[in-house]
PDBQT receptor file of N, H, CA, C and O in Angstrom, charges set to zero:
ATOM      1  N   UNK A   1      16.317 -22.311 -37.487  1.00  0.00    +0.000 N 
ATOM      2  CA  UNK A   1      15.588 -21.288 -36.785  1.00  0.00    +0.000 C 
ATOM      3  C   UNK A   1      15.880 -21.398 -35.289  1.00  0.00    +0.000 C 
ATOM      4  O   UNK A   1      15.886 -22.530 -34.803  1.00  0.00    +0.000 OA
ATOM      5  N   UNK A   2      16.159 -20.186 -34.390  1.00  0.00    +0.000 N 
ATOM      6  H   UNK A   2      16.154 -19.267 -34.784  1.00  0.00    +0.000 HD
ATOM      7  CA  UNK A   2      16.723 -20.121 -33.399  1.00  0.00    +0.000 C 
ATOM      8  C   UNK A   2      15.142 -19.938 -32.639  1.00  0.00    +0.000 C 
ATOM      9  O   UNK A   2      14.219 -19.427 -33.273  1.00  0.00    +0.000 OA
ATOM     10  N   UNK A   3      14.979 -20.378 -31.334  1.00  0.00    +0.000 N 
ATOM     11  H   UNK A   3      15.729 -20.793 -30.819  1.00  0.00    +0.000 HD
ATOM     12  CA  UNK A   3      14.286 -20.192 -30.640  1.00  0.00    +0.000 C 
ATOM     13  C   UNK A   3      14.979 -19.113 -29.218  1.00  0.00    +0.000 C 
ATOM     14  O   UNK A   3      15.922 -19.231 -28.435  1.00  0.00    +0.000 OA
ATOM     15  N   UNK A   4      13.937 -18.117 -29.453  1.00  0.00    +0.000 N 
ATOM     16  H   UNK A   4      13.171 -18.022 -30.089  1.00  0.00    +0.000 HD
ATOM     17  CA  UNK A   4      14.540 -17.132 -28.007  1.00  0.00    +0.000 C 
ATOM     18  C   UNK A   4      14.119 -17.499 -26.690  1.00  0.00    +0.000 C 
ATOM     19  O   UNK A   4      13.035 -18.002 -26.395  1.00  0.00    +0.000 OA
ATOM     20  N   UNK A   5      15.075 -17.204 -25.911  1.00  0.00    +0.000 N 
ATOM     21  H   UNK A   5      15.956 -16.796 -26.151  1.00  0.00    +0.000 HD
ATOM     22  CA  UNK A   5      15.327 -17.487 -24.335  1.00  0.00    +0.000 C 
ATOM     23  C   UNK A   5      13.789 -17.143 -23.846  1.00  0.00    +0.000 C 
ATOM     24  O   UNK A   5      13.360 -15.997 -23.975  1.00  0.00    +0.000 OA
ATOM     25  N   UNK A   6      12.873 -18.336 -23.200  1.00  0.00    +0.000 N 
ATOM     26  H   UNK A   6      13.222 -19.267 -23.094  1.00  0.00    +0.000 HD
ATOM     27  CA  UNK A   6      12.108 -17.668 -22.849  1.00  0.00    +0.000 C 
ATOM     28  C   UNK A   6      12.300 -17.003 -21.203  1.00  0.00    +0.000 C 
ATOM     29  O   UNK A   6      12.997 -17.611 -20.389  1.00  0.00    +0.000 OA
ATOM     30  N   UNK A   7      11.650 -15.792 -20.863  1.00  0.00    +0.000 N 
ATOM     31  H   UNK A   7      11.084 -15.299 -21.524  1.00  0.00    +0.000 HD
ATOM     32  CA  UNK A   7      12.157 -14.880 -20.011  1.00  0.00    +0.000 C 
ATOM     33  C   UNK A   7      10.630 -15.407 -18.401  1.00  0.00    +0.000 C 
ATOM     34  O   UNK A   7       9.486 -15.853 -18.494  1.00  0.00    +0.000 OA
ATOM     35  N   UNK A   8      11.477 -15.033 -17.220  1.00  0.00    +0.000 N 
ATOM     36  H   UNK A   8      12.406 -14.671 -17.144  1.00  0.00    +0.000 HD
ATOM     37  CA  UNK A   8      10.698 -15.509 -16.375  1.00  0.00    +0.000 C 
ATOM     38  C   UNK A   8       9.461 -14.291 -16.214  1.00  0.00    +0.000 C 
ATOM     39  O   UNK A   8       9.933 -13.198 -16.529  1.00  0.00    +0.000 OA
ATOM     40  N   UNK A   9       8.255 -14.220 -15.875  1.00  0.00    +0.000 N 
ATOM     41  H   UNK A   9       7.872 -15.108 -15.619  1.00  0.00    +0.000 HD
ATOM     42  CA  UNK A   9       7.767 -12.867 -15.691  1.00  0.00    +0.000 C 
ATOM     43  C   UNK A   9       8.238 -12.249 -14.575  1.00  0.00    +0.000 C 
ATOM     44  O   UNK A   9       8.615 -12.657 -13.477  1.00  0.00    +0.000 OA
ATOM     45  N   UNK A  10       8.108 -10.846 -15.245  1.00  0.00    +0.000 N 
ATOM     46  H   UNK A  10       7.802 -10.515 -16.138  1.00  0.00    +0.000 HD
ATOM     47  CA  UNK A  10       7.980  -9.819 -13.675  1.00  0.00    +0.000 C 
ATOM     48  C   UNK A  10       7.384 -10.207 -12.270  1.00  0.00    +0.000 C 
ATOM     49  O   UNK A  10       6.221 -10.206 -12.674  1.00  0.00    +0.000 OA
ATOM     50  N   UNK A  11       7.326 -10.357 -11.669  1.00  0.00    +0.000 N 
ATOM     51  H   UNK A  11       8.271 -10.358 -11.340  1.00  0.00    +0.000 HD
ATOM     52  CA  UNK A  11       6.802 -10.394 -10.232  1.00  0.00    +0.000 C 
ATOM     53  C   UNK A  11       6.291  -9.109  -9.854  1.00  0.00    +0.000 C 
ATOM     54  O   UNK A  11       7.129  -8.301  -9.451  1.00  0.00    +0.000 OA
ATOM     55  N   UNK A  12       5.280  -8.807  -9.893  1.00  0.00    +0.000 N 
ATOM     56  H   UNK A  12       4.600  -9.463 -10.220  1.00  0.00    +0.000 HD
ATOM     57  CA  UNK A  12       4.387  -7.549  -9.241  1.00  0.00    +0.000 C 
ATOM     58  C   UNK A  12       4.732  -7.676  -7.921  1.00  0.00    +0.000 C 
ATOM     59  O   UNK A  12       4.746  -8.582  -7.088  1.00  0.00    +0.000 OA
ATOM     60  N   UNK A  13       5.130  -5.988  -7.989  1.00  0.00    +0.000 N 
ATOM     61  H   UNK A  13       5.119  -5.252  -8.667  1.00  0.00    +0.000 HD
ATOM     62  CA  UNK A  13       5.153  -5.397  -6.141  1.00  0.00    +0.000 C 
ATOM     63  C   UNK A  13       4.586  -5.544  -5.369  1.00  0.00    +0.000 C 
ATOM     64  O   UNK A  13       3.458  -5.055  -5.317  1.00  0.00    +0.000 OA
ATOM     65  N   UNK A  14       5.105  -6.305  -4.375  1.00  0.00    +0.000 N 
ATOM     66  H   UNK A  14       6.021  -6.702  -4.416  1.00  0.00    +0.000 HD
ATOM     67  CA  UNK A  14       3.930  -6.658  -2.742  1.00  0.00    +0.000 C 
ATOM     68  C   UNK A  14       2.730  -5.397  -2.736  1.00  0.00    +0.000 C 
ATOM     69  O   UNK A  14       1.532  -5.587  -2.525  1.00  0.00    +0.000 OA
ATOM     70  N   UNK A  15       3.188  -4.459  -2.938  1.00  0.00    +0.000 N 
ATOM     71  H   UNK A  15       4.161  -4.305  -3.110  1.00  0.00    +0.000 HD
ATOM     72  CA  UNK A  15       2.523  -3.449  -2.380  1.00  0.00    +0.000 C 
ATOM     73  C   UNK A  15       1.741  -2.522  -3.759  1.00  0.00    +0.000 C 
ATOM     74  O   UNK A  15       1.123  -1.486  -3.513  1.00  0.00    +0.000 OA
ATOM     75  N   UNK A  16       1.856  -2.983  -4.984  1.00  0.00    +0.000 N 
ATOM     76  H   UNK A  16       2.358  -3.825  -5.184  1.00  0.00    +0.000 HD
ATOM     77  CA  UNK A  16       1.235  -2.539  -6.012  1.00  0.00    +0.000 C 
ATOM     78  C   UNK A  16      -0.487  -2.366  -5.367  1.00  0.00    +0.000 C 
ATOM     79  O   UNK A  16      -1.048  -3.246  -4.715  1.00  0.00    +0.000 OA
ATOM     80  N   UNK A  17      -1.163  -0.897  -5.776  1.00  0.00    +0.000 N 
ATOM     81  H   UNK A  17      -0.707  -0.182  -6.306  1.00  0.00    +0.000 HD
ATOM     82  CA  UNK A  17      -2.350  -0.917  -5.695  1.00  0.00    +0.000 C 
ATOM     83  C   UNK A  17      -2.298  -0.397  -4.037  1.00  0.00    +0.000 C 
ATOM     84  O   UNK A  17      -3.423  -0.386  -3.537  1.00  0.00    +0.000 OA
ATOM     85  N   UNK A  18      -1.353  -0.030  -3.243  1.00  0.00    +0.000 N 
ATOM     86  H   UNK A  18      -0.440  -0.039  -3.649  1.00  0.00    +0.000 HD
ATOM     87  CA  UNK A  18      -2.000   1.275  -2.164  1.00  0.00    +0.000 C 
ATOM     88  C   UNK A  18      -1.406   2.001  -2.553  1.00  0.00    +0.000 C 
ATOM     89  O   UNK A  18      -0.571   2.096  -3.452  1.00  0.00    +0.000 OA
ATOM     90  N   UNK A  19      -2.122   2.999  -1.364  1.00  0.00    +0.000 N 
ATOM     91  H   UNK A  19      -2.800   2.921  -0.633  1.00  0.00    +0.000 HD
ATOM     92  CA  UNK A  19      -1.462   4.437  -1.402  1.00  0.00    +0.000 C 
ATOM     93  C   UNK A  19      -0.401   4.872  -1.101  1.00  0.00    +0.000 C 
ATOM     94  O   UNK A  19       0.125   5.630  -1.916  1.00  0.00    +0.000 OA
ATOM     95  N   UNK A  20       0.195   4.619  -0.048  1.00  0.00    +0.000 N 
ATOM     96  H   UNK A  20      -0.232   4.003   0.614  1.00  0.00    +0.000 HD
ATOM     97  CA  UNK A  20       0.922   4.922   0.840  1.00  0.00    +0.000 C 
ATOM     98  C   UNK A  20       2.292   4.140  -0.117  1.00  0.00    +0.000 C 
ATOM     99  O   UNK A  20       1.938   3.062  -0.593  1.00  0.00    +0.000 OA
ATOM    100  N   UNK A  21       3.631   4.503  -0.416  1.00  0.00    +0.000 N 
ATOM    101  H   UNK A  21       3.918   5.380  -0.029  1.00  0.00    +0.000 HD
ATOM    102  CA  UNK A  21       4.397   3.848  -0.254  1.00  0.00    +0.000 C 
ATOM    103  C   UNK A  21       4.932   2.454   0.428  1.00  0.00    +0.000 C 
ATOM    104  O   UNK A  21       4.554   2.182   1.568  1.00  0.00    +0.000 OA
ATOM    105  N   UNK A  22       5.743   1.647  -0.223  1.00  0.00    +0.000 N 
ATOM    106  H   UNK A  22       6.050   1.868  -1.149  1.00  0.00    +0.000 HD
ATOM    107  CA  UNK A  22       6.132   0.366   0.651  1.00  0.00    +0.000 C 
ATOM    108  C   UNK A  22       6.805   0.996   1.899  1.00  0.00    +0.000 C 
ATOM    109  O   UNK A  22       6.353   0.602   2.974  1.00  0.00    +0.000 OA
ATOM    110  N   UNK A  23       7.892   1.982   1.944  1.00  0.00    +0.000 N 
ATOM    111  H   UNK A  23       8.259   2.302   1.071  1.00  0.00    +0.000 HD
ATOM    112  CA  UNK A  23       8.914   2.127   3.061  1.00  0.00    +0.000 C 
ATOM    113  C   UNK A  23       7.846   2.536   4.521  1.00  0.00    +0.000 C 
ATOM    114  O   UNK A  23       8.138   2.153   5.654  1.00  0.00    +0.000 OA
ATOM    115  N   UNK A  24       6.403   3.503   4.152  1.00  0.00    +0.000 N 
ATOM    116  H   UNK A  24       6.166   3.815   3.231  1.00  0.00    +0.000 HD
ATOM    117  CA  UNK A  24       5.725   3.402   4.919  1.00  0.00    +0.000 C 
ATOM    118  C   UNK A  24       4.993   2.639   5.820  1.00  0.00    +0.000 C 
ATOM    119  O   UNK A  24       4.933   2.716   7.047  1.00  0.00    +0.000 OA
ATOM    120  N   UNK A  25       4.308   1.709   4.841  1.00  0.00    +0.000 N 
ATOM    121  H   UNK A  25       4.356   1.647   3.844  1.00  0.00    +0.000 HD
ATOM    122  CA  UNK A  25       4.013   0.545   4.922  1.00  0.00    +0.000 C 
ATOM    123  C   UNK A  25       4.575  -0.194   5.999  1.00  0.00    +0.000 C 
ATOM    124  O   UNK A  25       4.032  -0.440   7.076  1.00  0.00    +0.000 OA
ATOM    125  N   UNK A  26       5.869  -0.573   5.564  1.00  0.00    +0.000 N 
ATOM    126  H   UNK A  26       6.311  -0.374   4.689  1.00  0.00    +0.000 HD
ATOM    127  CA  UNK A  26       6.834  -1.679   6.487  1.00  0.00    +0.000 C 
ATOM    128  C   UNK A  26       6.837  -0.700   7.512  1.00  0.00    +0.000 C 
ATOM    129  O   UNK A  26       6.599  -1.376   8.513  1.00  0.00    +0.000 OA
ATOM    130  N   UNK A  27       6.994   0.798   7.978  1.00  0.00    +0.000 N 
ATOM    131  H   UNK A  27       7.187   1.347   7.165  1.00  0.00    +0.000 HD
ATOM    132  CA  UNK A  27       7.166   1.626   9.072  1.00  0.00    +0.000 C 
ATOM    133  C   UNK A  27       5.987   1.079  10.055  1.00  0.00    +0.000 C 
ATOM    134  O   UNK A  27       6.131   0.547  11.156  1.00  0.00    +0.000 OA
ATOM    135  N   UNK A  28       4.789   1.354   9.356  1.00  0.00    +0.000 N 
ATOM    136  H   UNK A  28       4.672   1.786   8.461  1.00  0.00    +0.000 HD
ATOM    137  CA  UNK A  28       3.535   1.040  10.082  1.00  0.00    +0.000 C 
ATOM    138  C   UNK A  28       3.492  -0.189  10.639  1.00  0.00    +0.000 C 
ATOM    139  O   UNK A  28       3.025  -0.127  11.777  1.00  0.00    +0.000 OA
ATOM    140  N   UNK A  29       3.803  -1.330  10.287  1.00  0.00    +0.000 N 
ATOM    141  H   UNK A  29       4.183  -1.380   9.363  1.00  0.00    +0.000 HD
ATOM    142  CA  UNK A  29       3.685  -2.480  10.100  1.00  0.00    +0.000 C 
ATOM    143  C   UNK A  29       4.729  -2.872  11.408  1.00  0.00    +0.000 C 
ATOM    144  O   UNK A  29       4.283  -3.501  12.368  1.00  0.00    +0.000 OA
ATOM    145  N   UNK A  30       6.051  -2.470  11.351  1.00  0.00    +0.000 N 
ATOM    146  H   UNK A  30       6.413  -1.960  10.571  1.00  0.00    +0.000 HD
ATOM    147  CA  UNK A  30       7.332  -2.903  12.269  1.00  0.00    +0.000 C 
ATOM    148  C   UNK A  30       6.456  -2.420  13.410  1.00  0.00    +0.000 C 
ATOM    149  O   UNK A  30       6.076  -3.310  14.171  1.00  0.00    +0.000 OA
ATOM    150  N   UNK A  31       6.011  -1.016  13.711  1.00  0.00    +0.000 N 
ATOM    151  H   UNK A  31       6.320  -0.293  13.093  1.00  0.00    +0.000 HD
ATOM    152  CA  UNK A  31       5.565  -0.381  14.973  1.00  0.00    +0.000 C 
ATOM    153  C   UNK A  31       4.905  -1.095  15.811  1.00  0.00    +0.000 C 
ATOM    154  O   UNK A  31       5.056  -1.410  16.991  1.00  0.00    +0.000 OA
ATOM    155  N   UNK A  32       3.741  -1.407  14.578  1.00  0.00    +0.000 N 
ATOM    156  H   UNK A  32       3.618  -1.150  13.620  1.00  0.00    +0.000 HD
ATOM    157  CA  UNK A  32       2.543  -2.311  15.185  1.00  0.00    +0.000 C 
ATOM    158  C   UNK A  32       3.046  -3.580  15.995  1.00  0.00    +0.000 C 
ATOM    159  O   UNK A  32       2.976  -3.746  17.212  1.00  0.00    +0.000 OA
ATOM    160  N   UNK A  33       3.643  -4.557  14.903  1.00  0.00    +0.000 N 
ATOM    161  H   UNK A  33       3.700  -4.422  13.914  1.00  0.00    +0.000 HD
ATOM    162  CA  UNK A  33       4.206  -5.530  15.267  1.00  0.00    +0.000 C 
ATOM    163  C   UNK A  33       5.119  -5.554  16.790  1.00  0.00    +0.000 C 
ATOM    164  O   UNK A  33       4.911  -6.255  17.780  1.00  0.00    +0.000 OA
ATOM    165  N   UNK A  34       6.160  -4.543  16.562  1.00  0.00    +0.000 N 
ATOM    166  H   UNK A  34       6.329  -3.974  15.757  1.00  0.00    +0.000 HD
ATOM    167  CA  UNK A  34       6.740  -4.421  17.240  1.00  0.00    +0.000 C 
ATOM    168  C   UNK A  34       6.714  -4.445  18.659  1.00  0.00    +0.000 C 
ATOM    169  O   UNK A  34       7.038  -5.313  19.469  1.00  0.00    +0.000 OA
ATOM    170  N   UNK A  35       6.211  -3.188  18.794  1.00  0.00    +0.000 N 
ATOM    171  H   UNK A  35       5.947  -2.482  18.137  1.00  0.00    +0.000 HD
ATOM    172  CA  UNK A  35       5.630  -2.541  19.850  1.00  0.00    +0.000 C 
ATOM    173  C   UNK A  35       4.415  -2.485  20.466  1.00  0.00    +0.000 C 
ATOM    174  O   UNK A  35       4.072  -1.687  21.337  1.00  0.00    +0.000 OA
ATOM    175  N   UNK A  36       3.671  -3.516  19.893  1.00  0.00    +0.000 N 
ATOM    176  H   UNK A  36       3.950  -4.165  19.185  1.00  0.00    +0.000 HD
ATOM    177  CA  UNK A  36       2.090  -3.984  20.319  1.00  0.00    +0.000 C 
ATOM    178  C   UNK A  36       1.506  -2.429  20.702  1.00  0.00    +0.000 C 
ATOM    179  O   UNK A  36       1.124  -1.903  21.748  1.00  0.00    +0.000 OA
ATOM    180  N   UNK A  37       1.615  -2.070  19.579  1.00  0.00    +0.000 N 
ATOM    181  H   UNK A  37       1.925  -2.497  18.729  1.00  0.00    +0.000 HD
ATOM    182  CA  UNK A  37       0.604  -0.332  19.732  1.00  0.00    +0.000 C 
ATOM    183  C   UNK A  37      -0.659  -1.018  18.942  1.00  0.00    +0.000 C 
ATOM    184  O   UNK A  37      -0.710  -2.013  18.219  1.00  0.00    +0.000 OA
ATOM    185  N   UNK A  38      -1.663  -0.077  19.374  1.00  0.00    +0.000 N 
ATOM    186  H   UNK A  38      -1.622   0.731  19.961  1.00  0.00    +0.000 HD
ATOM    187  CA  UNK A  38      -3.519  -0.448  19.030  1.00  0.00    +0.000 C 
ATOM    188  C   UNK A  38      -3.097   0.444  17.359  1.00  0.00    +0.000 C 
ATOM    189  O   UNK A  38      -2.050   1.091  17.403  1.00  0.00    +0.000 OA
ATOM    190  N   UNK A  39      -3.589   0.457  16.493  1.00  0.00    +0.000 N 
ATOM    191  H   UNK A  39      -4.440  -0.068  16.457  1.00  0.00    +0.000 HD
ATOM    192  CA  UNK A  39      -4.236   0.806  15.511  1.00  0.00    +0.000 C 
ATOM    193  C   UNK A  39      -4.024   2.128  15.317  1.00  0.00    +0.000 C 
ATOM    194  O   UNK A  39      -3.340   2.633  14.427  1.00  0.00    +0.000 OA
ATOM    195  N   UNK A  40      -4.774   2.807  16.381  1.00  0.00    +0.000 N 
ATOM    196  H   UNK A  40      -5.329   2.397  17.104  1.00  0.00    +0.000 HD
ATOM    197  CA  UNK A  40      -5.136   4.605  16.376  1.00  0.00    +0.000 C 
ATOM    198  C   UNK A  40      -3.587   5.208  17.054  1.00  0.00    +0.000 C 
ATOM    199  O   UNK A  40      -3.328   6.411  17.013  1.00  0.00    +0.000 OA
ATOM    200  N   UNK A  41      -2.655   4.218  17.651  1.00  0.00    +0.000 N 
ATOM    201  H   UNK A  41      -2.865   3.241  17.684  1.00  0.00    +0.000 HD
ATOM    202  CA  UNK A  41      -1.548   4.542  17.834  1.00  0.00    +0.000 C 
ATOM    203  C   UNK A  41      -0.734   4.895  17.000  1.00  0.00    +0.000 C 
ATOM    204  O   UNK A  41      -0.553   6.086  16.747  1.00  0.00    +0.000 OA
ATOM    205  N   UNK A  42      -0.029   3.835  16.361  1.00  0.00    +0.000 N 
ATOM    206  H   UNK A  42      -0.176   2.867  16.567  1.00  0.00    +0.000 HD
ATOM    207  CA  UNK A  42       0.121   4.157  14.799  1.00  0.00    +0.000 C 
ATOM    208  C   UNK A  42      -0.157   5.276  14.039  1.00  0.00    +0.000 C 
ATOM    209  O   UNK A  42       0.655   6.039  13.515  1.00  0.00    +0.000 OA
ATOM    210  N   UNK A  43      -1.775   5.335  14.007  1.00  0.00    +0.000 N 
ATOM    211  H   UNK A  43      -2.435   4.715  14.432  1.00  0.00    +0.000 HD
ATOM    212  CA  UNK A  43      -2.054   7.077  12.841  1.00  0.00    +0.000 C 
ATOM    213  C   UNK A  43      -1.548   7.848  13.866  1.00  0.00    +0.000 C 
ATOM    214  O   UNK A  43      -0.711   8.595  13.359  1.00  0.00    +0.000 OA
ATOM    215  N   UNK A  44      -1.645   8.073  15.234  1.00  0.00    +0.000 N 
ATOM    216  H   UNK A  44      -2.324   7.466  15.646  1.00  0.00    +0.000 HD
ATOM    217  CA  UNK A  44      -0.490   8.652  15.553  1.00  0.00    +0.000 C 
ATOM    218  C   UNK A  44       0.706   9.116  15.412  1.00  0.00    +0.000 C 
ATOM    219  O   UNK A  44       1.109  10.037  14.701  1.00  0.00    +0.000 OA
ATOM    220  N   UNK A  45       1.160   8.550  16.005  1.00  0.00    +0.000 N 
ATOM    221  H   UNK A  45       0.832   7.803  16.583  1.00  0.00    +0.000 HD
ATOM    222  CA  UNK A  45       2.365   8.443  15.201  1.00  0.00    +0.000 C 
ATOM    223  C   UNK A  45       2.596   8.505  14.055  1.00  0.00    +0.000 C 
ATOM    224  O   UNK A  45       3.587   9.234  14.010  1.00  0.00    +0.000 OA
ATOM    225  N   UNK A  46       2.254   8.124  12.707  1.00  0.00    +0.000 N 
ATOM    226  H   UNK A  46       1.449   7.532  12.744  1.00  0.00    +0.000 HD
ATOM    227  CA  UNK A  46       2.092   8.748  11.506  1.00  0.00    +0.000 C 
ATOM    228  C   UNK A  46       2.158   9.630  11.393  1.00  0.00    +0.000 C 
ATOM    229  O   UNK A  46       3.116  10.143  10.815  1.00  0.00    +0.000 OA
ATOM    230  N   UNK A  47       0.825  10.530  12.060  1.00  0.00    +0.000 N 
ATOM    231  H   UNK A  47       0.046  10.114  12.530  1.00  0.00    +0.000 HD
ATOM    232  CA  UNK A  47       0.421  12.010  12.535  1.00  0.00    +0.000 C 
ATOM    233  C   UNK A  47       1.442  12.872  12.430  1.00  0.00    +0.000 C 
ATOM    234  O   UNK A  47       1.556  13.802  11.632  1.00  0.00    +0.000 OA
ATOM    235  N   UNK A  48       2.693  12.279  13.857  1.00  0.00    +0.000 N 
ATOM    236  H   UNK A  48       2.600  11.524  14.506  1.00  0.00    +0.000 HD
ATOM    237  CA  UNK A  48       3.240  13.793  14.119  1.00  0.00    +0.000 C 
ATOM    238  C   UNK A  48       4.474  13.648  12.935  1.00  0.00    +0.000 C 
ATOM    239  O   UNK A  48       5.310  14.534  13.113  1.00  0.00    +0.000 OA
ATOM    240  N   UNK A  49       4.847  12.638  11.615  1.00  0.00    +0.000 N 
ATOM    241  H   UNK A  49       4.167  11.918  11.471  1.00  0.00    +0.000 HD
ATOM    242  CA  UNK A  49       5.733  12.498  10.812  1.00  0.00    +0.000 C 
ATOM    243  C   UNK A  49       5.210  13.417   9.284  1.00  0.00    +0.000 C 
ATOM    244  O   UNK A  49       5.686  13.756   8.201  1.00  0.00    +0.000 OA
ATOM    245  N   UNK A  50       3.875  13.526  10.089  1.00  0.00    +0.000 N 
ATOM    246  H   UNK A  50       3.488  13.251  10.968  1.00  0.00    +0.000 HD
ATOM    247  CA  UNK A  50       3.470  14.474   8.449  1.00  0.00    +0.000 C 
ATOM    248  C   UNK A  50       2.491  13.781   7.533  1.00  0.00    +0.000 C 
ATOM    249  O   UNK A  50       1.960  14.126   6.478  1.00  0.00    +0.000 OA
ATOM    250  N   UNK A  51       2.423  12.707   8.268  1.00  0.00    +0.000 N 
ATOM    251  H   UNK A  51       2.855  12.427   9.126  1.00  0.00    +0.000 HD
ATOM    252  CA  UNK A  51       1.851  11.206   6.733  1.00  0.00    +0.000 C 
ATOM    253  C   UNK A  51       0.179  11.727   7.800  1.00  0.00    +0.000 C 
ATOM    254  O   UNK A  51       0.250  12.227   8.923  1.00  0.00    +0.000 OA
ATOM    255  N   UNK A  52      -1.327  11.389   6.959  1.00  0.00    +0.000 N 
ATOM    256  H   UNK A  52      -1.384  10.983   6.047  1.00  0.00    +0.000 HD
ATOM    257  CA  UNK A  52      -2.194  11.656   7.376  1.00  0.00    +0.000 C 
ATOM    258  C   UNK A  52      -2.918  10.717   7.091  1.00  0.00    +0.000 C 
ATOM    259  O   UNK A  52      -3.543  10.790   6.033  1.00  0.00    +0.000 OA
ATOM    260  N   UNK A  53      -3.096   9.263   8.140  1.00  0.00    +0.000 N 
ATOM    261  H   UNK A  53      -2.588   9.204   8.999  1.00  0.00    +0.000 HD
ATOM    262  CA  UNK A  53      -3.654   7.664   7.650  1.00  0.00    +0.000 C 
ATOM    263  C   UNK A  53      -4.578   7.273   8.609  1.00  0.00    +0.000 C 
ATOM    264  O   UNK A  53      -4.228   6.747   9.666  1.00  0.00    +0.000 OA
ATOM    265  N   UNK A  54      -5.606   7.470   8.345  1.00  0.00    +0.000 N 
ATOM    266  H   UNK A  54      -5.890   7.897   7.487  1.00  0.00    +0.000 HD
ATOM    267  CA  UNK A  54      -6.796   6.694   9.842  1.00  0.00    +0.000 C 
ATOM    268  C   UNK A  54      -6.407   5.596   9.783  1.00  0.00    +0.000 C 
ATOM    269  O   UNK A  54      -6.001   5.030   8.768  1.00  0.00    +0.000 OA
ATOM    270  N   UNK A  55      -6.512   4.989  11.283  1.00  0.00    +0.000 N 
ATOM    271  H   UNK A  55      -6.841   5.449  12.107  1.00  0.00    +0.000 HD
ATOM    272  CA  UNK A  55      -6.471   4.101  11.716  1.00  0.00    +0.000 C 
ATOM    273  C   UNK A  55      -7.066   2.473  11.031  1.00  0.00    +0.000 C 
ATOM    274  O   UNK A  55      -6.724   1.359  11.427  1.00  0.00    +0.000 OA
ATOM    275  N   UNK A  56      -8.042   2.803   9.903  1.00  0.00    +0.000 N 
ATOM    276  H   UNK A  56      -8.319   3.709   9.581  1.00  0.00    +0.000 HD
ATOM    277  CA  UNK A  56      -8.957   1.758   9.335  1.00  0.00    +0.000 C 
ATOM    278  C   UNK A  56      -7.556   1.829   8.227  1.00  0.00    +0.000 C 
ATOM    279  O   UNK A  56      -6.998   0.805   7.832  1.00  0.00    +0.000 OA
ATOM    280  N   UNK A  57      -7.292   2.691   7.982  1.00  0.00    +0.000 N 
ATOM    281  H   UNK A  57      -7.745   3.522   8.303  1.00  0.00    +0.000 HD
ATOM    282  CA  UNK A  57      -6.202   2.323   6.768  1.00  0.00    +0.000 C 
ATOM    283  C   UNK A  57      -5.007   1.600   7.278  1.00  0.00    +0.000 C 
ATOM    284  O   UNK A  57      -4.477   0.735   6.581  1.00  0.00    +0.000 OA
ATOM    285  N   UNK A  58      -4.502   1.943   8.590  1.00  0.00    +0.000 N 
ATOM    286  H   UNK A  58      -4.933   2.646   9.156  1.00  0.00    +0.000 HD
ATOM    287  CA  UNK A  58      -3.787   1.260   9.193  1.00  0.00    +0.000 C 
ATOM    288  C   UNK A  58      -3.887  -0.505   9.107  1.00  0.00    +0.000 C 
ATOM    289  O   UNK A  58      -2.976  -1.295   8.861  1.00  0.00    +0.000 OA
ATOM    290  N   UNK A  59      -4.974  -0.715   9.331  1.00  0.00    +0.000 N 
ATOM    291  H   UNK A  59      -5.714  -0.074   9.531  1.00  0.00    +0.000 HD
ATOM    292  CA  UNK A  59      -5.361  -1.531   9.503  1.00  0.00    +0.000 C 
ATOM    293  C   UNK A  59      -5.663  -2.923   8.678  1.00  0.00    +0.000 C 
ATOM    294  O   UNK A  59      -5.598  -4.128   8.921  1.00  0.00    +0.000 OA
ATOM    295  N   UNK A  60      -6.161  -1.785   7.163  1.00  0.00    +0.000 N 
ATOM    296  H   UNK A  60      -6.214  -0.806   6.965  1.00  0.00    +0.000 HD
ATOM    297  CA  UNK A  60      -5.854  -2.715   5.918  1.00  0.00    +0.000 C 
ATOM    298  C   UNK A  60      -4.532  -2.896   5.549  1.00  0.00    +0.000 C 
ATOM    299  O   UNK A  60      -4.253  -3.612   4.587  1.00  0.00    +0.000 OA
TER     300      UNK A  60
């Protein structure tokens, strides 16, 4: 009797469980980081790209 390969699990997506896409995400995230913008800067900026994220979401 052959025993099968056991398989490693999936690794769940960093970002499983928001809203927003990952590529967003990391957008928001680089800015912030980046560019030491406040919070409400950011949904800004979000703002004029079309995406519509308060600042508290930013934030989580």
């Amino acid at each position: 009797m052959r025993r099968r390969p056991v398989r490693p699990p999936v690794p769940a997506s960093e970002f499983t469980g928001f809203r927003f896409p990952p590529e967003v995400i990391v957008l928001a995230v680089r800015w912030y980081l980046r560019y030491t913008l406040s919070y409400r800067d950011v949904e800004e900026l979000l703002t004029e790209r079309g995406l519509v994220a308060d600042h508290m979401t930013v934030y989580r």
